[in-house]
Structure formats: structure tokens, C-alpha cells
C-alpha positions in Angstrom: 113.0 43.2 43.7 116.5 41.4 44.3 117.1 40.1 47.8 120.1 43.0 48.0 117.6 45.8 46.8 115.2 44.8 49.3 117.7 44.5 52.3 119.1 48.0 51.1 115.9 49.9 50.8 114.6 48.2 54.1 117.8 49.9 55.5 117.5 53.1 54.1 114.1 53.5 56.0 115.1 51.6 59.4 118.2 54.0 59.7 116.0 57.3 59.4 113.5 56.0 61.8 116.2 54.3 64.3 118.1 58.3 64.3 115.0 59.7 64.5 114.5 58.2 68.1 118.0 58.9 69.4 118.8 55.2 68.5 122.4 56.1 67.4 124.2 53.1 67.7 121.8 50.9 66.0 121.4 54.1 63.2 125.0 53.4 62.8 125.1 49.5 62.7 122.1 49.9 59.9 123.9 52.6 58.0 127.3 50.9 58.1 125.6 47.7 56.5 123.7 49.9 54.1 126.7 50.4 52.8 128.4 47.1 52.6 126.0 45.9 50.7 127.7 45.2 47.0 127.1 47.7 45.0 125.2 47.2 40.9 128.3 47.6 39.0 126.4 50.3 36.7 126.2 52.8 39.5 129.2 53.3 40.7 130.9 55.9 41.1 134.0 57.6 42.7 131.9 58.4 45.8 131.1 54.9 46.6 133.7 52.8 45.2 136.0 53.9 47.6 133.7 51.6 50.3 133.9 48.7 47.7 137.6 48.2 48.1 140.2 45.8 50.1 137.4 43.1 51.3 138.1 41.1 48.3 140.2 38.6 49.9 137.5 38.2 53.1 135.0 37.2 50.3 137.0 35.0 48.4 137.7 32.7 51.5 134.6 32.1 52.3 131.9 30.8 50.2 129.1 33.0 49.5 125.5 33.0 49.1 122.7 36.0 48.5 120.7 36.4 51.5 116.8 35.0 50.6 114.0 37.3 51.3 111.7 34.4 51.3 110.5 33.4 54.4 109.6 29.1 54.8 106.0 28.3 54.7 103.6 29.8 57.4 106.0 31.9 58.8 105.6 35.8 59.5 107.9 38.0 57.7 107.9 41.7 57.9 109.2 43.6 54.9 108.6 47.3 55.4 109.6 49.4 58.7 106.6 50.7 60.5 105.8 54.6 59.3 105.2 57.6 60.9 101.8 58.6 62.4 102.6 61.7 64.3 100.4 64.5 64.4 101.7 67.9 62.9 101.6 69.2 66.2 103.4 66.6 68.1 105.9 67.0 65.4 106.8 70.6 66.2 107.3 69.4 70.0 109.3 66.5 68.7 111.7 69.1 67.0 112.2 70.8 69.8 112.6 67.6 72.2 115.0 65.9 69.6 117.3 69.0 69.6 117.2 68.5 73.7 118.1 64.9 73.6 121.0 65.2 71.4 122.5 68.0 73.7 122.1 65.5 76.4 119.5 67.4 78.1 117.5 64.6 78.7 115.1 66.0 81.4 114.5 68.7 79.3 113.6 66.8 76.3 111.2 64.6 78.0 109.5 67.8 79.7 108.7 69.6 76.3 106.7 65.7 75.5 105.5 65.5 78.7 101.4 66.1 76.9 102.5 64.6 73.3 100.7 61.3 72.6 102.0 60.8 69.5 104.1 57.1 69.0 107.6 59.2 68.2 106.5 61.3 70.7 106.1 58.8 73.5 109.1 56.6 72.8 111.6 59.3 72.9 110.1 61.0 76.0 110.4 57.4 77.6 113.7 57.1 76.4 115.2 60.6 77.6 113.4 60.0 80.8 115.9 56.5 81.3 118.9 57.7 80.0 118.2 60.4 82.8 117.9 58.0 84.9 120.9 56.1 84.0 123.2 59.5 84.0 121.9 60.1 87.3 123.3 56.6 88.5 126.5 57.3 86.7 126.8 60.3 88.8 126.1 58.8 92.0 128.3 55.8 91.4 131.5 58.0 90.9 130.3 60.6 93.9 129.7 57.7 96.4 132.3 55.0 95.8 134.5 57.0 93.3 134.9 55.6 89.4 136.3 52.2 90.0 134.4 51.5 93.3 130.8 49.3 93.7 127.8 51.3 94.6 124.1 50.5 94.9 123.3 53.4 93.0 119.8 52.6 90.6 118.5 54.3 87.8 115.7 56.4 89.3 113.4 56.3 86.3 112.9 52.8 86.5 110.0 52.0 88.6 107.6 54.9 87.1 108.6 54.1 83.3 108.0 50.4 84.0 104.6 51.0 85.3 103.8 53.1 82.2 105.1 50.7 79.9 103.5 47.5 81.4 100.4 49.8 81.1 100.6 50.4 77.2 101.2 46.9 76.8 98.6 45.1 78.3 96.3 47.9 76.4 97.8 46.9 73.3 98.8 50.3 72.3 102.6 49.7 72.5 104.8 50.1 69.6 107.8 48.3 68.5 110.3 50.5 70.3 108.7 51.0 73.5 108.8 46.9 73.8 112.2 47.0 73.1 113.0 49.9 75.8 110.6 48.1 78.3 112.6 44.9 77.8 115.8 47.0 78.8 114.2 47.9 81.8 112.9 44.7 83.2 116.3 42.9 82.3 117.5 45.6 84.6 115.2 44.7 86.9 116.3 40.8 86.9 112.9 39.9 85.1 115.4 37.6 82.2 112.2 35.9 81.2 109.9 38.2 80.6 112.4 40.8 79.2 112.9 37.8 76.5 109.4 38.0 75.5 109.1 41.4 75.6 112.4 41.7 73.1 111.4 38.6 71.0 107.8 40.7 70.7 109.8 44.1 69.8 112.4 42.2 67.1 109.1 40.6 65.4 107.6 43.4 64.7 110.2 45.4 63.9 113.8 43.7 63.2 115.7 46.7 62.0 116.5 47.6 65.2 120.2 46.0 66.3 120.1 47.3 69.6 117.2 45.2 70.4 119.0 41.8 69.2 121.9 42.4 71.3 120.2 43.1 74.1 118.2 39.5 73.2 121.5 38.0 72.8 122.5 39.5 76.2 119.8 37.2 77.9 120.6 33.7 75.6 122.8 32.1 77.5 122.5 28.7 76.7 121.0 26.8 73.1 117.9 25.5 74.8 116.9 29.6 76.1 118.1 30.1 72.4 115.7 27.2 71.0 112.3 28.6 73.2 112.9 31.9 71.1 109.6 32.0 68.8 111.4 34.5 66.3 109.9 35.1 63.0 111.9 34.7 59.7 114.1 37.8 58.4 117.2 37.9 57.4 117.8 40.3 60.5 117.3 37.0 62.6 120.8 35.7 60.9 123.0 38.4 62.1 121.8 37.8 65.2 122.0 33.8 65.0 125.8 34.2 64.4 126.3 36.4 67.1 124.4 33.9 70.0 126.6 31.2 68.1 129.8 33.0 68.6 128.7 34.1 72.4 127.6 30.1 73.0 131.2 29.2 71.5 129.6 27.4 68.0 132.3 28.8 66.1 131.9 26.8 63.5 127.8 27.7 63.1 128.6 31.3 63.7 131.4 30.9 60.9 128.7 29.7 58.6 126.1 32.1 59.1 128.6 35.0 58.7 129.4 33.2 55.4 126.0 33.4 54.5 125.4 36.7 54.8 128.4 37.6 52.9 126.8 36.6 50.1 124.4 39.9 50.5 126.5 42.1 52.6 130.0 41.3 51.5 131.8 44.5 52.1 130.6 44.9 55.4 133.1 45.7 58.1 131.0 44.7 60.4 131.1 41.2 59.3 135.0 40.7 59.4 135.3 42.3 62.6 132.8 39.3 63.8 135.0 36.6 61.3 138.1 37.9 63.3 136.8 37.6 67.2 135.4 34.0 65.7 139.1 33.2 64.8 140.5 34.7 67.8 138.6 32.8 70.1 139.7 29.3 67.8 143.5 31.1 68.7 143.9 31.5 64.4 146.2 34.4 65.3 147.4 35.2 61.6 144.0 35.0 60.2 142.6 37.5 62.3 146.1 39.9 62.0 145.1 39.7 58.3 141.8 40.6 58.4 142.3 43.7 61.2 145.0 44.8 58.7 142.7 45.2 55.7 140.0 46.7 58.3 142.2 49.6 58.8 143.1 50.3 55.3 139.3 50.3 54.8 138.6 52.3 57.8 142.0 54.1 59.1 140.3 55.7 61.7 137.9 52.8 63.3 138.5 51.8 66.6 135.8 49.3 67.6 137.3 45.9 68.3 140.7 47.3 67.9 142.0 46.4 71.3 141.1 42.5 70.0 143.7 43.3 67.6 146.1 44.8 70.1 145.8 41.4 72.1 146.9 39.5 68.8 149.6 41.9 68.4 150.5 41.5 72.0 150.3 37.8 72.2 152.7 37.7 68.7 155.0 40.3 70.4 154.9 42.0 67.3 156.3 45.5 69.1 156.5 47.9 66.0 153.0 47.3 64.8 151.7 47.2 68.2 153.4 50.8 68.9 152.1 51.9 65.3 148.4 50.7 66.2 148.4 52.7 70.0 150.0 56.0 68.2 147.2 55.7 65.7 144.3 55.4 67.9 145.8 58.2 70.4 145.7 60.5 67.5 142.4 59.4 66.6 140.8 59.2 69.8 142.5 58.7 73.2 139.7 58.5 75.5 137.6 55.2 73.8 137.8 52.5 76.2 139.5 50.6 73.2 142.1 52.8 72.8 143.5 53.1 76.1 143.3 49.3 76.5 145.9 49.2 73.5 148.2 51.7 75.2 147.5 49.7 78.3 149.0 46.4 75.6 151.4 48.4 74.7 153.3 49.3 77.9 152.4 45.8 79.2 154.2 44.4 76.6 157.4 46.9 77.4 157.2 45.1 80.4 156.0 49.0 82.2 153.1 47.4 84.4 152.5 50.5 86.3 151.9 52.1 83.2 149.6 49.9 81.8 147.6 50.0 84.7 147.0 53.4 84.5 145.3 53.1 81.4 143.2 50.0 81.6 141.9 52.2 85.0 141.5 55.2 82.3 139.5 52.9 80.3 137.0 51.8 83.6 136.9 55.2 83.8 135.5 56.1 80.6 133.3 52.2 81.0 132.8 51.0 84.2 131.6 47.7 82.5 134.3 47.4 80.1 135.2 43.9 80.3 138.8 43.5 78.6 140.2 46.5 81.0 139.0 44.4 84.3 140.4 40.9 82.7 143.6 42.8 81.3 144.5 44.7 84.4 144.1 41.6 86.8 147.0 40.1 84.1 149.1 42.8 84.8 148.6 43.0 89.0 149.9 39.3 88.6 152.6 40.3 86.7 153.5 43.2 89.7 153.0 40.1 92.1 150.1 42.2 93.8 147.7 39.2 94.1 144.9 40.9 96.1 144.2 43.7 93.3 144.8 41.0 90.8 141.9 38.9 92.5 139.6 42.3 92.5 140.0 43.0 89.1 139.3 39.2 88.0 135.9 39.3 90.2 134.8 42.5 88.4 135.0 40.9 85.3 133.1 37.6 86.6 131.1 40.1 88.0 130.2 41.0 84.3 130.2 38.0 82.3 130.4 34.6 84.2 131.6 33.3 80.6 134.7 35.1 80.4 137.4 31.9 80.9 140.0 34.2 80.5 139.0 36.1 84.2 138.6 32.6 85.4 142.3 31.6 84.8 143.4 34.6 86.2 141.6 33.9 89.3 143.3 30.7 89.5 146.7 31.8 88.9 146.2 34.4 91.7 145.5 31.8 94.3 148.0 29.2 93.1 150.5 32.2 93.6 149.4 32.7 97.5 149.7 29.1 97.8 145.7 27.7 98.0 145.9 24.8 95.3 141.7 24.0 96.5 140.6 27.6 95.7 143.0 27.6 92.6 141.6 24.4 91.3 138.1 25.4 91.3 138.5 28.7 89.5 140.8 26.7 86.8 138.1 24.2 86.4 135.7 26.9 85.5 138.1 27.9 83.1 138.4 25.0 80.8 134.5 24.1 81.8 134.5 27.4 79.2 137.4 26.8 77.1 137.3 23.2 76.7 139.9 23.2 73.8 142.2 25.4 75.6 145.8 24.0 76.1 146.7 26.5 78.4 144.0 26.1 81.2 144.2 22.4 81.2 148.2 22.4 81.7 147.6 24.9 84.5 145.2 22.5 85.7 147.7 19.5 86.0 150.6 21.7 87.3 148.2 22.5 90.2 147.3 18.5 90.7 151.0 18.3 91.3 151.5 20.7 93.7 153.2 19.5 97.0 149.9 20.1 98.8 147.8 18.0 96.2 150.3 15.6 94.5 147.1 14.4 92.3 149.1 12.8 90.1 146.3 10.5 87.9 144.3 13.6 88.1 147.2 15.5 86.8 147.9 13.2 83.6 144.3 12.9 82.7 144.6 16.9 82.0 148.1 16.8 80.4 146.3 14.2 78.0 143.3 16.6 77.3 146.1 19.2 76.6 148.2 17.2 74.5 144.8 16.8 72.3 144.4 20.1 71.7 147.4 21.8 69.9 149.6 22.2 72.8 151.7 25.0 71.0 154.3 25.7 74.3 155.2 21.7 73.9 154.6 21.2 77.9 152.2 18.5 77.8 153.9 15.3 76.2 156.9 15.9 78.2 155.1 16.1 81.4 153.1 13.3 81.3 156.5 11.0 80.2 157.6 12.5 83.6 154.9 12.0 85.5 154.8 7.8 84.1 158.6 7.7 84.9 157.8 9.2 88.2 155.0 7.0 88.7 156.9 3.6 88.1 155.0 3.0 84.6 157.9 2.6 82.4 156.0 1.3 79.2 153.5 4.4 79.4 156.7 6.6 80.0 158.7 5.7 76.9 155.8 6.0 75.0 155.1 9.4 75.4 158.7 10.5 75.6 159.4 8.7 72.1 156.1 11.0 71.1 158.0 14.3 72.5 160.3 13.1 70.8 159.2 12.9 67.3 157.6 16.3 68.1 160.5 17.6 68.8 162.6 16.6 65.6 159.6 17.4 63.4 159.6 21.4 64.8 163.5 20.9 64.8 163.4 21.9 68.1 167.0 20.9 70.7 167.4 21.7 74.1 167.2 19.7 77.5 163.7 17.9 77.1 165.3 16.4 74.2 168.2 15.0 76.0 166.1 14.0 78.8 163.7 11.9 76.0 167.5 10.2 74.5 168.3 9.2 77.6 165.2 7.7 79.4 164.3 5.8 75.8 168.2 4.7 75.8 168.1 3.5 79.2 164.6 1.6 79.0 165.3 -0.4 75.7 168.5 -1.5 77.1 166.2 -2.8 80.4 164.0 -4.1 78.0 166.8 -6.3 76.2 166.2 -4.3 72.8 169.7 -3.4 72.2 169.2 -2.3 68.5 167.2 0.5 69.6 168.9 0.9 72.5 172.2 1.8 70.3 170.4 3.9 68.3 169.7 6.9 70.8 173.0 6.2 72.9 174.5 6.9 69.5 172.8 10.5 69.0 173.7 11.4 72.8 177.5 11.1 71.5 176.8 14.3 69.3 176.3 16.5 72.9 179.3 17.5 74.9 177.7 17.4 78.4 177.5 14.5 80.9 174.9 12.8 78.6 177.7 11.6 76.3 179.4 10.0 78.8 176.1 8.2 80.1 175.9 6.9 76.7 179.2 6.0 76.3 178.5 3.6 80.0 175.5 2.1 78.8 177.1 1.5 75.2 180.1 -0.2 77.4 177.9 -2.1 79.6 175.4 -3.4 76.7 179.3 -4.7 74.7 180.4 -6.2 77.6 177.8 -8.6 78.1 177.1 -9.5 74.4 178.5 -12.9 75.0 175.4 -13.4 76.9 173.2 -11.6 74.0 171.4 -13.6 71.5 173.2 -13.8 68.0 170.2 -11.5 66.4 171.0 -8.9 69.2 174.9 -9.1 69.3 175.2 -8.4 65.1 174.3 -4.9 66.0 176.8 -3.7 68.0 180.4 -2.5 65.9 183.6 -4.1 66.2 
């Protein structure tokens, strides 16, 4: 059997088994890979080609190669999903629990299996019995502190279902889907390192199960946690390889695994959408435009990771499409999280703050936890110059994930704004601690060092050269750090970066003040260095501006003809009659 045909009827199985147990999400990520797998050109048929379209282009820029189904040498490798082993009896309780649990009667559902023993049986009693729990804490949260508020709220389900599971495995009776609940429940508990074994234990057995990697990626937060992971060998383990990669930021290792995989599942949507956050994060704006843009002509009606896309919209100030995209996703579905986060872009962008607001609130609302809302409405409470919210909003998404940069910044700006370089400093070090290649957080760092209260001005340089290094695309760092030399009395180190800005300049054919500022300064310091050929040359280009630069030129021009008796003959050739 090919490698596809045994990753497709691997699927086929996992995704009955995974719905069976209320695992919807993962059913879904299983199904929707299912079918990006390329189809054998013999079968198709109008049904199916219509998934087979519009990824062509995703394909053909990145190498591809078939995903092996051979594992290396003396390692494990499972190749058929575990089967059913139910009793007939247990089955007819199972029927009636399963239509419980997708009403979201949850108690109820775990009642009717309360005497079942069978493996189904158990897991999805377990299961109802913690999304009870967690439903229960919802509730609470929202009647104590209201749906934006903190609360110490718990899931009550926790204590008696870890007991029960601890129980089953140390007996050895556990299945693969009771670890992986289990391992939920003790990463709730703060228990990282056993909840890593636990998942590691339930992914071995049984890798078809996506919710179970992410919540494995959830606890790998640096490569040497990553490293201590004894996984066995399936190509299961390569999805989630490039996701740890692209949450570690190895973009480029998370590029090439998603490039591997293509080779087998190259019409999956799933895949681009992961290409396209890769891209985002290395700031390749157009790239991931493109790819969103042949998403939605794939899928018009997805919505996952579209607020990503909104923020590349935003960021591009690309208004009609941005409009276009939150009308879309209104008519498809108004209250996703993602979607009020792109009306949220949308107003923001109008410049409607309040507005915006309301929606990234609508979107905590709906997601409590939803990370872009929290980061994306502390931007806009800076924007309304209401610092304090802005600083609340930044700490919930810390709060969250201690690797979001972008929450960092924010945090910084908000104290640089009330005046507290110290406290703005730290937060803006965090920042590019997690962005390192960041222009932006670096150049905020420097224009803090020079803040009347700091006046770090070496400090300040050292991080205008870090942004200069790393595609400064606003243009800010070259001509900062001539300033700073010039300010600093270094007039070699000064010309040199303003004859840099300089070129910069001409080659983006930019004009405007900095330029003038660079003419001058380079004008000035070759005539002080005796270099009077040079010196002519930018004097000369200052006579095309009408302002009081041309008449500085016109001075230093006088001054340098004046005293050519005094210049040497190779100098005083240079200057016209």
C-alpha cells in the first residue's frame, strides 16, 4: 500500500472513532486532511474534484516529497487505530449517552454510563463528566466577576476524575484516550511534567488523535523539553514537529516540515493556513495575502485563522478588502471570536476605537482566552490614550501566553506613555528577547534609552544598529544613529551612517527632510575634513531645494572658493571658474 493510501485509510478509521467519543475538533482536523490528500487521478470525480482545486500554486513553491510510512530501525510504529471492544450492551447505553453529550447534557450523559465498563463507555462518561465541570466554571466565572473579570472558579470534576484515572493507570487498564484526557487534567492541575508523559504515552499509542498533540505542544516550551520527548515514529509526529517549530519561532524548520508533508497532503487547507502564520510571523505580508486569498476561494465560508488575515489587511491598510472580508464573515458567522476580531480590525482601521472595542470585548465574550482580542484591544486603549485599560488588556494576554512579544510591546508603550522609561524598558526587552529580528521593538527600545530621564545614549545606538540589521522597513534606524554620533561628537561614525541613509534613500527614491539633513552634515564634514571634491558634490545637489539649505550651500561653496589660494593644486582644479 502507498504511503497516501495508508495515511488515508488510517484516517478514515481515526475520524469515526475520534466522533465517536465526542472528539469533534480533532474528527474535524482528521477529516479535513482526509480530504487534502491528493486524489488517484482515475477516481475522480465531480464530487471531489471540487476539493482538488486552487492549491496549485502553494504546491508548486514549495518542494515536495511523499510522506514515508517507514519507520527508522528499532523504532515503534503504529499503523492501525485501536478497535472497538464494547459489549452489545454497553453499546445500547452508549447510544443513548452519545445523543446526551451532543445536546450538551453532559451530566446526563455521564449518568446513563455511570455502570458501563466498557473502554467507549468509560472515556466518554469521563469526558462528559469534565466538560461538566468546565461549563460549570464557565458559569461561575461570568456570575462572580462578570465575562471579562478574573475569578478563582475551578472545574469541579477535577479532583474525583483524576483519582479515577491515576487509578486505571497504574492498573494498566487505561486506554489511549483516557491518557490523553488525564493529561488535560493534570496540566490543569500545574502537574507540566507528568501531563508530558502522560500525553507522550496517549500520542504513542494512538497518534490519530490532534487534540492530544496540541495539547503536547501546549507544554513544549523550549527545544530541550522538546528533545526529552520519547515519541515514536509516525508521520502524525511531523505535523506536530512543525507546529512546536513554529511556536519555538524555527521558522525555517517548521517551513520544511510543512513542505514535507505536502508531498502527501498537498491540498490540505490546513497546511497553508500553518505556511501563512509561518510567513506572518517572518512579516512576508504578500505571501501570506496570497495564500489567505486562495484559502477563501477554496473554502468561502472558513473562518479559522481569518482574523490573521485581517491583521495583514490591517497592517497593508488595504480598506476595501478588509471591509469585504468582515461583511463576509458577519454573514457567515458573527459570533466566532475570529470574526468579531476582524470587525474589531475593521473599525480600528476607520480610526472608530470605541467601536472596535466593543467587539474584541464581544470576542472575550464568546473566548475568555482568546489571545489576539486581549493583545488587539490593549492597541486600541493606547490609541484612546487610556493607558490603564491598555495595561489590563496587555497583562491578560501575558497572562495567557508569556510568548506573545506583541503584548510585551504594548506593555511598554503604555508605560513609556505615563512617563516610566525603567518599567517601559523592561517590558520592551522582553519583547525583542521574543522577537529578536523585529525592527520595530528594538527602535522602541533605543527611543526609550534616549528619553530625558535615561539619556542612554551607547545603549541606544547598540539597538538602532540591531534594527538597522534587520530590514528596518519605516527607515528610522540609519538616520538616528547618524544623529545620535553627530550628537555625540563622533563625526567619522556620523558621516558614515548618514552617507548610508543616504544611499538608502536614493535607492527607494525617497526626498524629504532626512535627506536634506544627510546633504548637509556630509557637505559640511568633508569641507572640515579638507576633501573639497566631495564636499562640492553634495553642496551642489542642495542648490536644487528652495529652502534655507540652498543658501547654506551657497556659504560653504563661497567660503571653500575663497580660500582656494590656500588649497592644494589637486583640490583647487575642482572648483568652476
Amino acid at each position: 500500500m502507498s504511503s497516501k493510501e495508508s495515511c488515508r485509510s488510517e484516517l478514515r478509521i481515526a475520524i469515526r472513532q475520534l466522533s465517536d467519543r465526542g472528539l469533534n475538533s480533532a474528527s474535524k482536523w482528521a477529516s479535513e486532511q482526509l480530504v487534502g490528500i491528493e486524489q488517484d487521478p482515475s477516481n475522480f470525480t465531480p464530487s471531489n474534484t471540487r476539493f482538488q482545486r486552487g492549491s496549485s500554486s502553494i504546491r508548486r513553491k514549495y518542494r515536495t516529497h511523499e510522506v514515508t510510512a517507514t519507520p527508522p530501525a528499532g523504532v515503534s510504529y503504529v499503523v492501525t487505530p485501536v478497535m472497538e471492544e464494547d459489549a452489545l450492551v454497553d453499546t445500547d447505553f452508549y447510544l443513548l449517552a452519545k445523543s446526551y453529550f451532543d445536546c450538551r447534557e453532559y451530566k446526563r450523559a455521564a449518568h446513563v454510563l455511570r455502570d458501563q465498563i466498557g473502554r467507549k463507555s468509560l472515556f466518554l462518561r469521563c469526558y462528559a463528566l469534565y466538560l461538566a465541570g468546565e461549563k460549570r466554571k464557565e458559569e461561575e466565572m461570568i456570575e462572580l466577576e462578570g465575562p471579562l473579570g478574573k475569578s478563582n472558579a475551578g472545574n469541579p470534576e477535577l479532583v474525583s476524575l483524576e483519582k479515577e484515572l491515576s487509578a486505571l493507570r497504574k492498573n494498566g487498564t487505561i486506554d489511549p484516550f483516557c491518557l490523553y484526557l488525564y493529561g488535560i487534567i493534570l496540566k490543569q492541575k500545574g502537574n507540566e511534567n507528568l501531563a508530558r508523559t502522560v500525553l507522550v504515552e496517549s500520542v504513542n499509542s494512538y497518534p490519530w488523535n490532534w487534540n492530544a498533540w496540541t495539547e503536547l505542544q501546549s507544554l513544549c516550551n523550549s527545544v530541550d523539553t522538546l528533545n526529552s520527548l520519547n515519541l515514536n515514529s509516525h508521520w502524525m509526529k511531523e505535523f506536530f514537529l512543525a507546529g512546536v517549530y513554529q511556536e519555538l519561532r524555527m521558522h525555517s524548520e517548521s517551513l520544511l516540515k510543512y513542505e514535507y508533508l505536502l508531498g502527501t497532503f498537498g491540498f490540505s487547507n490546513y497546511i497553508q493556513a500553518q505556511i501563512a502564520k509561518v510567513q506572518y510571523s517572518l512579516k512576508e505580508f504578500d505571501q501570506v495575502e496570497a495564500i489567505f486569498e486562495e484559502l477563501l476561494r477554496n473554502d468561502p465560508y472558513r473562518v479559522e485563522d481569518m482574523d490573521m488575515y485581517s491583521n495583514v489587511l490591517y497592517s497593508k491598510e488595504c480598506f476595501s478588502a478588509l471591509s469585504y472580508l468582515a461583511h463576509r464573515v458577519f454573514l457567515t458567522d458573527k459570533y466566532r471570536p475570529e470574526s468579531c476580531c476582524i470587525i474589531g480590525n475593521y473599525y480600528s482601521l476607520k480610526g472608530q476605537h470605541e467601536k472596535a472595542v466593543v467587539y474584541f470585548k464581544r470576542a472575550l465574550k464568546l473566548n475568555k482566552n482568546y489571545l489576539s482580542a486581549w493583545t488587539l484591544m490593549g492597541h486600541e486603549f493606547v490609541e484612546m490614550k487610556n493607558t490603564p485599560a491598555a495595561v489590563d488588556a496587555y497583562r491578560r494576554a501575558v497572562d495567557i501566553d508569556p510568548c506573545d512579544y506583541r503584548a510585551w510591546y504594548g506593555l511598554g508603550q503604555a508605560y513609556e506613555m505615563m512617563g516610566m522609561p525603567f518599567y517601559a524598558l523592561h517590558y520592551f526587552k522582553k519583547s525583542v528577547f521574543l522577537q529578536p529580528t523585529d525592527s520595530r521593538l528594538w527602535i522602541a527600545m533605543a527611543q526609550c534609552y534616549e528619553t530625558d530621564q535615561l539619556r542612554m545614549l551607547d545603549d541606544a545606538i547598540k539597538c538602532y544598529k540591531r534594527a538597522s540589521e534587520c530590514n528596518d522597513r519605516e527607515a528610522i534606524a540609519l538616520h538616528q544613529l547618524a544623529k545620535l554620533h553627530s550628537e555625540l561628537e563622533r563625526p567619522e561614525e556620523a558621516a558614515y551612517y548618514y552617507k548610508k541613509d543616504l544611499e538608502r534613500m536614493e535607492d527607494e527614491e525617497r526626498d524629504g527632510p532626512n535627506m536634506v539633513e544627510a546633504l548637509l552634515y556630509l557637505a559640511s564634514y568633508y569641507k572640515t575634513q579638507k576633501r573639497f571634491k566631495e564636499a562640492e558634490v553634495y553642496c551642489t545637489r542642495l542648490l536644487d531645494y528652495t529652502g534655507p539649505e540652498k543658501e547654506t550651500a551657497k556659504n560653504l561653496l563661497r567660503v571653500m572658493r575663497s580660500s582656494q589660494s590656500s588649497f592644494p593644486s589637486s583640490d583647487v582644479e575642482h572648483f568652476p571658474p
